[in-house]
C-alpha positions as CSV (number, residue, x, y, z in Angstrom):
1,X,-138.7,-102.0,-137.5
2,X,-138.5,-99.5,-134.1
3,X,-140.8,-100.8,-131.2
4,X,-143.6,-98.4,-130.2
5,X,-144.5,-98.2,-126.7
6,X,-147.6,-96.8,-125.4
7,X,-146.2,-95.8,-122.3
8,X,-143.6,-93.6,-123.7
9,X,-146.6,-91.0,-124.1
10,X,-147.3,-91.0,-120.8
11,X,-143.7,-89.9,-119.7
12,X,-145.0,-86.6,-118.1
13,X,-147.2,-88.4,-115.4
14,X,-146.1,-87.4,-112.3
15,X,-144.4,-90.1,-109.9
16,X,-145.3,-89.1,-107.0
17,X,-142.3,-88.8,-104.6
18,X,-142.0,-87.7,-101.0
19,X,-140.6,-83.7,-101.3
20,X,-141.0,-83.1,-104.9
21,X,-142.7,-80.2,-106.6
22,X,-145.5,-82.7,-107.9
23,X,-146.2,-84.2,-105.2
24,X,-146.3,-80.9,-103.1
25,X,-149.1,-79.9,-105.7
26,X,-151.1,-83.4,-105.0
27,X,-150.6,-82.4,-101.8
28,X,-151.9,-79.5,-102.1
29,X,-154.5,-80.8,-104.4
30,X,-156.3,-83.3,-102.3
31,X,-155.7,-80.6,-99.0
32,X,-158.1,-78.1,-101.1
33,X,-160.6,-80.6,-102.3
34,X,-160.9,-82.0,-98.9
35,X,-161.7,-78.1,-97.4
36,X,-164.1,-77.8,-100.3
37,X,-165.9,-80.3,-99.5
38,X,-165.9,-79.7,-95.7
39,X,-167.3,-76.5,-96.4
40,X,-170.2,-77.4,-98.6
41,X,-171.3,-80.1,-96.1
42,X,-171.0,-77.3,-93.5
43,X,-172.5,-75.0,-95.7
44,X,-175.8,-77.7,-96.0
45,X,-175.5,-78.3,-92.6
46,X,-176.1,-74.8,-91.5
47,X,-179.3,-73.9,-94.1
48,X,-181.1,-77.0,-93.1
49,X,-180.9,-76.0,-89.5
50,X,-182.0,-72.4,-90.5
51,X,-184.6,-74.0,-92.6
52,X,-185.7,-76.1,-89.5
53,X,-185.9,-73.1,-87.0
54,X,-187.4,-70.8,-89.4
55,X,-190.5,-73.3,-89.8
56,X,-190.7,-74.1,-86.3
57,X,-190.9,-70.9,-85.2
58,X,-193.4,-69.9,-87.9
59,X,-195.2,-72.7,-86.9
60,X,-195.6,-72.3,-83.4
61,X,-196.0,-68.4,-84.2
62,X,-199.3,-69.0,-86.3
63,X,-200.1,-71.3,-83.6
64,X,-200.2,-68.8,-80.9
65,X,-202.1,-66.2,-83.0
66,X,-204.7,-68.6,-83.8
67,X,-205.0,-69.8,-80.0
68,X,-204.8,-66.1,-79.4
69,X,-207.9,-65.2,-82.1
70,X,-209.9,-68.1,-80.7
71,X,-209.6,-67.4,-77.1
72,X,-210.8,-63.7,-78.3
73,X,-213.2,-65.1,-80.7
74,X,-215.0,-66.7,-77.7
75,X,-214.8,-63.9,-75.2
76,X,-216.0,-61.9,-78.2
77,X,-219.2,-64.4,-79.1
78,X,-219.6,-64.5,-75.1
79,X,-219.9,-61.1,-74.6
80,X,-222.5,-60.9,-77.4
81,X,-224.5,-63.8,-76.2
82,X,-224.8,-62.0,-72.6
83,X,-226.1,-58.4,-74.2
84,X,-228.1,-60.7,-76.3
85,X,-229.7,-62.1,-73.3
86,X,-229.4,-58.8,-71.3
């Protein structure tokens, strides 16, 4: 009776030897998911910061107009009060 191995399926796994075409695509492999994945954290990075500038500056904007409408508000309601009492 012949001996079966279960490894001799898996002959076509690469060994993983310094200069060979495999392990030039490993290489190659790990370069590219490592540049992916600086790219996306980059990527993340950079919207959050936009996100955070974006509402700041919309924040302070409504700010100031509402400063603004209630500094006029009052020198409106002032002006009124003193023909009123004119």
């Amino acid at each position: 009776m012949a001996k079966c191995s279960c490894a001799s399926g898996f002959k076509w796994l690469p060994l993983v030897r310094f200069g060979s075409f495999r392990s030039t695509l490993v290489v190659v492999a790990v370069v590219v998911v490592v540049v992916v994945v600086v790219v996306v954290v980059v990527v993340v990075v950079v919207v959050v910061v936009v996100v955070v500038v974006v509402v700041t500056a919309v924040r302070e904007k409504s700010f100031t107009y509402q400063y603004h409408f209630d500094l006029s508000f009052s020198a409106y309601a002032q002006s009124k009060e003193c023909i009123h009492t004119n």
